[in-house]
C-alpha positions, 0 to 999 in steps of 0.5 A, spaced: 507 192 652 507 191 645 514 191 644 514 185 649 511 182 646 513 181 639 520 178 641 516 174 645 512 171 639 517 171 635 521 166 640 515 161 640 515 162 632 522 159 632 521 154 638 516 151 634 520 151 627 525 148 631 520 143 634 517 141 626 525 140 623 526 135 630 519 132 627 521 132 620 528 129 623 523 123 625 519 122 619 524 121 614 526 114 618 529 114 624 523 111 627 523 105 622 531 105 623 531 104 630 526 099 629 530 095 625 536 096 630 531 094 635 529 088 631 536 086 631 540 088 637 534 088 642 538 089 648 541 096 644 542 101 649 546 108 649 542 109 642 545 116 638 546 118 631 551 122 626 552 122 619 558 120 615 563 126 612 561 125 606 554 125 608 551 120 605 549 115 610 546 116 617 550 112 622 547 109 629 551 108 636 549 105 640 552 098 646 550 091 647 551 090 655 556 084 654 561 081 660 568 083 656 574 081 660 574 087 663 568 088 667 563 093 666 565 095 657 560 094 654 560 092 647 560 098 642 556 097 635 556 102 628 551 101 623 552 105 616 544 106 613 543 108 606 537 109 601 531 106 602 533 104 610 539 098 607 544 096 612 550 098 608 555 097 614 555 092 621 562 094 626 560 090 632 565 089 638 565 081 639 569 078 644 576 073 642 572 069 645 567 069 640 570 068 634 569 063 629 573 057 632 576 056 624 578 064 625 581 063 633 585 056 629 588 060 623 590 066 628 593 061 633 598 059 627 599 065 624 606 068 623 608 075 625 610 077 616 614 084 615 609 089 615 610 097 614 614 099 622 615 092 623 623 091 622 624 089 629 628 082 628 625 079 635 617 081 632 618 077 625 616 070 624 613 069 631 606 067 633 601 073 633 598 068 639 605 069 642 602 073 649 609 075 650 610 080 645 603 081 642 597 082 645 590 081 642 586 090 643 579 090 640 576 085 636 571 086 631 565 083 627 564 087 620 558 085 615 559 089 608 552 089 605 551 082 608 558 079 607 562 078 613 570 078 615 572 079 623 578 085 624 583 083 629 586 089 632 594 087 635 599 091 638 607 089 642 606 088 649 610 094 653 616 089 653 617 090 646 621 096 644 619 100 639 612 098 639 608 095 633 600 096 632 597 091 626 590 090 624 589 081 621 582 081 618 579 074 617 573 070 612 568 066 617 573 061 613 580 063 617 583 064 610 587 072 612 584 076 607 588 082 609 595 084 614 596 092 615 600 096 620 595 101 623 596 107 620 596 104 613 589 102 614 583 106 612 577 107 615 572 102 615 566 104 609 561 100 606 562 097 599 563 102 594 564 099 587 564 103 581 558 100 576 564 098 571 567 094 576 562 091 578 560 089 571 567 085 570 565 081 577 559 078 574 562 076 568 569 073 570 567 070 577 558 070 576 555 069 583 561 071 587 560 075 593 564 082 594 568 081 602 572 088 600 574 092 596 579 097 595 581 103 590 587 106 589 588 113 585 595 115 582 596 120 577 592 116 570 592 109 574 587 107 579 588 100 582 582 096 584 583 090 589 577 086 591 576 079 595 570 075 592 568 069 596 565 065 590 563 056 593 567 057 600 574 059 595 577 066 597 578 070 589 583 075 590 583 080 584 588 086 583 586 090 577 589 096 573 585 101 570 589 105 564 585 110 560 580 107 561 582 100 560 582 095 566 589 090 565 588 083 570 595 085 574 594 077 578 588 073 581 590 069 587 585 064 589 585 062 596 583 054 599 580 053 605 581 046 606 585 041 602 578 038 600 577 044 596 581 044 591 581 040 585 581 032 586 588 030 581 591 035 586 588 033 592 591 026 590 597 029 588 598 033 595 596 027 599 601 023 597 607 028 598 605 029 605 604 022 606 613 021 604 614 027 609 617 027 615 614 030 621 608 033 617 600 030 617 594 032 612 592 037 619 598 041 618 595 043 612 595 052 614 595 055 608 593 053 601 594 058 595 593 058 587 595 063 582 594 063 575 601 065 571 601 069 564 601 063 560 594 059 564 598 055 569 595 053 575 601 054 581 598 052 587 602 052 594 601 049 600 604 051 606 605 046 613 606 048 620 608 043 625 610 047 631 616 051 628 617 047 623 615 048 615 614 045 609 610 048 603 609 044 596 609 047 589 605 044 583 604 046 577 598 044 573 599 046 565 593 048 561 594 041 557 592 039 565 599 035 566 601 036 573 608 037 576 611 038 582 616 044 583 
């Protein structure tokens, strides 16, 4: 009988440091995690966990019950938790139908560019609205440590031979930051920004706010290339890391609206489009500036009207002389 009954004790022993690890589990904050999940998405179901790879953040699963466009799919959100119960990172399936109108009028106008796996010649320079051959897969919400971008992800129509998958991600604003062929689009990660790095944002663009960031390792070089929002402009920055030395590679400011840019050549614009034919001030759909090695200001604007375009280059000198190229 004594033998038995050790097994058998032995085995309530385990259960019970079984149950404590489950307990401890509870007491380092998945408790108050879902009640910050609870407190933001109160209509949360399906609630599950995992870790990341790395095992650095813990992450919740869960699905809102929305109506999407199919019947009965619920909407699926992640969230990526780091230290002391921080929102790191925010995927949330959203509906097209939900996007900001600002987004849903850029993506409306944008045009099919040559992307990695995209040569097919009836796929380039068309509309990615153009139901015919490209139809809108899942839509998503993405908020990095509070900054929001929204990731469209497109693919051919069946008709379409071979098949080309590619993911838009837009600011709140419309302004494109980012256009991928799926396969060469990592996984999606909070922002993790070397110190250095983050050193250099304060002291070139102060107040700015980090939408994305990526780095690239090759042999003794590493790339940064980092979107900033800073005052409704979009900043994009590529850096060169050399021996410990970061070299400015090009800044690229992006516009959201004529209003934005600076009044003399706003001035400027408005007259040119004023003498063109066929183009208006809302045909307006890009509007870009880059700062060239010598301190000039190249803008370029580009107009759509259908399938008519038109771009506008001027130069703004470091004297502040202005000419149209």
């Amino acid at each position: 009988m004594k033998k038995k009954i050790l097994p058998n004790l032995l085995f309530l022993l385990l259960s019970l440091v079984m149950i404590s690890c489950n307990d401890d589990n509870t007491d380092l904050g998945f408790d108050s995690k879902q009640s910050i999940i609870m407190s933001k998405y109160p209509t949360a179901q399906n609630l599950n966990w995992s870790k990341s790879p790395d095992n650095k953040y813990d992450i919740a699963h869960f699905t809102l019950p929305r109506t999407r466009t199919t019947a009965g799919i619920a909407d699926t959100v992640s969230i990526w938790f780091g230290t002391n119960n921080s929102i790191r990172l925010v995927k949330e399936e959203i509906s097209f139908a939900s996007l900001p109108a600002e987004v849903k009028a850029s993506f409306a106008r944008e045009i099919c560019r040559p992307v990695n796996g995209i040569s097919n010649e009836a796929l380039l320079f068309t509309h990615y609205a153009n139901t015919q051959l490209w139809e809108v897969d899942d839509v998503y919400l993405i908020e990095k440590d509070g900054a929001l971008t929204y990731r469209l992800e497109m693919e051919t129509t069946s008709s379409v031979k071979p098949e080309a998958e590619v993911v838009l991600v837009y600011d709140a604003q419309g302004i494109l930051l980012r256009e991928y062929e799926v396969m060469d689009f990592e996984d999606i990660r909070p922002l993790e920004i070397p110190v250095y790095i983050s050193e250099w944002i304060d002291a070139h663009f102060p107040g700015s706010t980090v939408l994305d960031y990526e780095m690239d390792r090759d042999d003794d070089e590493i790339e940064h290339e980092l979107d900033l929002l800073l005052d409704n402009i979009i900043i994009e920055v590529e850096l060169l890391e050399k021996g410990g030395v970061l070299i400015v590679e090009e800044i690229e400011f992006n516009f959201p609206h004529l209003n934005a840019l600076p009044l003399a050549i706003q001035d400027v614009v408005t007259e040119i489009i004023a003498n063109l034919n066929g183009f208006t001030i809302d045909d307006i759909c890009e509007i870009e500036m880059e700062i060239k090695e010598n301190g000039d200001e190249e803008y370029e604007i580009e107009l759509r009207n259908g399938n008519r375009k038109h771009e506008i280059t001027i130069i703004r000198n470091t004297d502040g002389v202005i000419s149209v190229k």
